[in-house]
C-alpha positions as CSV (number, residue, x, y, z in Angstrom):
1,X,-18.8,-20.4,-5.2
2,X,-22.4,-21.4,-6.4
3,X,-23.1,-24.9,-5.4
4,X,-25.8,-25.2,-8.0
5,X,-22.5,-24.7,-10.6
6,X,-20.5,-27.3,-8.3
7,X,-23.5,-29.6,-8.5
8,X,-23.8,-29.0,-12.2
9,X,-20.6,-29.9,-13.2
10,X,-20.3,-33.1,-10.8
11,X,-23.8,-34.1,-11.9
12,X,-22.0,-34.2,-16.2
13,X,-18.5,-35.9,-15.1
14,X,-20.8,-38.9,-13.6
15,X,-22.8,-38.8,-16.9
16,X,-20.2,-38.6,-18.8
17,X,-18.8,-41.8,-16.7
18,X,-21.7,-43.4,-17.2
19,X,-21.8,-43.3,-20.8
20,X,-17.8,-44.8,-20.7
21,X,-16.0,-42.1,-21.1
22,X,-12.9,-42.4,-19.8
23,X,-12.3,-40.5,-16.9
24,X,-9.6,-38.0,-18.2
25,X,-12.3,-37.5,-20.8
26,X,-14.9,-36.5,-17.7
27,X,-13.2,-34.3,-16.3
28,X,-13.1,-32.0,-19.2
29,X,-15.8,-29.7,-17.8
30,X,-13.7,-29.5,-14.8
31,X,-10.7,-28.8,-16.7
32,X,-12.9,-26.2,-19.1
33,X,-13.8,-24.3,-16.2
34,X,-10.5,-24.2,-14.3
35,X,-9.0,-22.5,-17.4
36,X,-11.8,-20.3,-17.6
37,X,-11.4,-19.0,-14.1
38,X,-7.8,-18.8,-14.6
39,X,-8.1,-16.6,-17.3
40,X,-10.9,-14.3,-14.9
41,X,-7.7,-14.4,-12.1
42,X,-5.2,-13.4,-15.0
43,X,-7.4,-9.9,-15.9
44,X,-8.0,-9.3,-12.1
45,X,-4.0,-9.8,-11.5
46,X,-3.6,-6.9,-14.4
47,X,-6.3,-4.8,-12.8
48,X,-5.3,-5.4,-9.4
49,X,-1.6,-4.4,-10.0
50,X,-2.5,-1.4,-11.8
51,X,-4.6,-0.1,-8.9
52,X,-2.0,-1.7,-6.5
53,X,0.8,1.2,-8.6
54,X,-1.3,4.2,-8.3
55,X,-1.3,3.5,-4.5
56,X,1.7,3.2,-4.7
57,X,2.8,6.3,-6.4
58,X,-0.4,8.2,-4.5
59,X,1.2,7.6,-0.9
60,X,4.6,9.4,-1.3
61,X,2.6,12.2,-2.8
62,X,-0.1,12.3,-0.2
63,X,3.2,12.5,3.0
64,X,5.0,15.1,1.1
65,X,1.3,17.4,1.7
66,X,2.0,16.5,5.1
67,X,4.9,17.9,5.6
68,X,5.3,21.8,6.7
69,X,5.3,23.9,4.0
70,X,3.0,25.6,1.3
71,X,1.7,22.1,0.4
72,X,0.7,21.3,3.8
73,X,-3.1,23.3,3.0
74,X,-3.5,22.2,-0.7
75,X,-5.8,19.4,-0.1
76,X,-8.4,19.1,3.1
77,X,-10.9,16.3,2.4
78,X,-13.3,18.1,4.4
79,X,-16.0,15.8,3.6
80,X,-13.8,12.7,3.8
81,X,-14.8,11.2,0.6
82,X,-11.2,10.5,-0.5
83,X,-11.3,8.5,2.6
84,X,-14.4,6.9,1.7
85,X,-13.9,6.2,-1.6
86,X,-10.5,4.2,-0.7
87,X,-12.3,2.7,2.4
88,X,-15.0,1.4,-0.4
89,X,-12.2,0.1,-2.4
90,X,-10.8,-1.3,0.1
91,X,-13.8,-3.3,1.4
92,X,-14.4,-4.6,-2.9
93,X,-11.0,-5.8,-2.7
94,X,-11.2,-7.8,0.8
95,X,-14.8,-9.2,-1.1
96,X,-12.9,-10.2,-4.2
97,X,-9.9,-12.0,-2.1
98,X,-13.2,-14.2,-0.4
99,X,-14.4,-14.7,-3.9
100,X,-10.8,-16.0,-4.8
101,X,-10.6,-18.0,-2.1
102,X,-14.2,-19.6,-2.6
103,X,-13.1,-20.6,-6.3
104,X,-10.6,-22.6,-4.5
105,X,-12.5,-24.0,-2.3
106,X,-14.5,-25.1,-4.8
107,X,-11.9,-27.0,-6.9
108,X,-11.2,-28.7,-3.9
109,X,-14.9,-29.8,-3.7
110,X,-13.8,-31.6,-7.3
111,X,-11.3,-33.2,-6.2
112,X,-9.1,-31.0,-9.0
113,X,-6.3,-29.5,-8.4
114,X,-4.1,-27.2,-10.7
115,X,-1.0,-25.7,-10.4
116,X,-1.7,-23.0,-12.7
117,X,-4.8,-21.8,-10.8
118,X,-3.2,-22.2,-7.8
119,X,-0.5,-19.9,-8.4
120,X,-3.1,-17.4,-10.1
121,X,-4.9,-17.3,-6.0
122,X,-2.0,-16.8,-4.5
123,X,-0.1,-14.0,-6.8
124,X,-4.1,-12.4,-7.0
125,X,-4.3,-12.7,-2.8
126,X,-0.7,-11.3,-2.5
127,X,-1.9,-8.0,-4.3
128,X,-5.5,-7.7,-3.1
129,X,-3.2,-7.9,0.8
130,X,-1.1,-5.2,-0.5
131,X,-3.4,-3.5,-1.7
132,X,-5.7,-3.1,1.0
133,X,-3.0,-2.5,3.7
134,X,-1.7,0.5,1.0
135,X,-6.0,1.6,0.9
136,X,-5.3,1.7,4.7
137,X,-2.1,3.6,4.9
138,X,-3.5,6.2,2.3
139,X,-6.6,6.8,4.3
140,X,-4.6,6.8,7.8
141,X,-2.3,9.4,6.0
142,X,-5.1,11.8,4.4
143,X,-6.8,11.5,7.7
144,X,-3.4,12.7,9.6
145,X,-2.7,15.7,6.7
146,X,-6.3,16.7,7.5
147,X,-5.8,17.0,11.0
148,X,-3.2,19.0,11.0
149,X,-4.2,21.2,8.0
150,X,-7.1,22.0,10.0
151,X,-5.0,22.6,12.8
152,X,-3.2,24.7,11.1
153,X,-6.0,26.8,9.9
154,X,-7.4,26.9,13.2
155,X,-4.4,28.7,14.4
156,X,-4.3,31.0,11.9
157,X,-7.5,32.3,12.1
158,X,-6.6,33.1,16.0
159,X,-4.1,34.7,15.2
């Protein structure tokens, strides 16, 4: 996390000190931007889950095109960009779990430790794991229907 933030906020709790406030009352800053941040974790954990379903729902879909049959042709990603849009997604998740992780990190700079942000990392980390090891099954999967899609047609066009 930005340490000119961290330094920002340590630099007003020893102010606020100074002037004698007590120092439940000091660390209101601290607490002010704990909540804030946990409210920034609760509308990633809404986003997060939402993309987390559609993988979900996508994978099951993408397998049955796999399988023999008149769906196995109906969608080559000859230029791979379904693969690279989830490999892009993929690599903006595993950037927002370091970012989650950071946040921590800094909190434990402070010396403050909550419960309720706590739990926010960890149910956030759980899905942006999930998530990326479902971006990486999807693209293993599309990658596999391709190749034997274009197997396929390679066959045919021999015969």
């Amino acid at each position: 996390m930005s340490l000119p933030l961290l330094e920002s906020i340590k630099k007003l709790e020893n102010t606020l000190l100074k002037v004698g406030l007590p120092r439940f009352m000091a660390r209101v800053p601290v607490w002010w931007l704990c909540w804030y941040y946990c409210r920034v974790l609760d509308d990633k954990i809404r986003r997060m889950a939402q993309i987390n379903l559609k993988f979900h729902k996508w994978l099951p879909l993408v397998r049955r095109m796999t399988e023999p049959g008149p769906n196995q042709m109906e969608l080559i990603d000859i230029d791979r960009s379904m693969q690279g849009d989830m490999a892009s997604t993929r690599t903006t998740m595993w950037e927002l779990r370091s970012y989650c992780i950071d946040i921590g990190a800094m909190f434990d700079r402070l010396g403050y430790v909550s419960g309720a942000l706590h739990r926010r990392q960890q149910t956030l980390l759980r899905l942006l794991e999930d998530s990326c090891a479902s971006a990486s099954l999807l693209i293993d999967t599309i990658a596999e229907h391709d190749r034997q899609a274009l197997e396929l047609l390679r066959a045919q066009q021999v015969a």
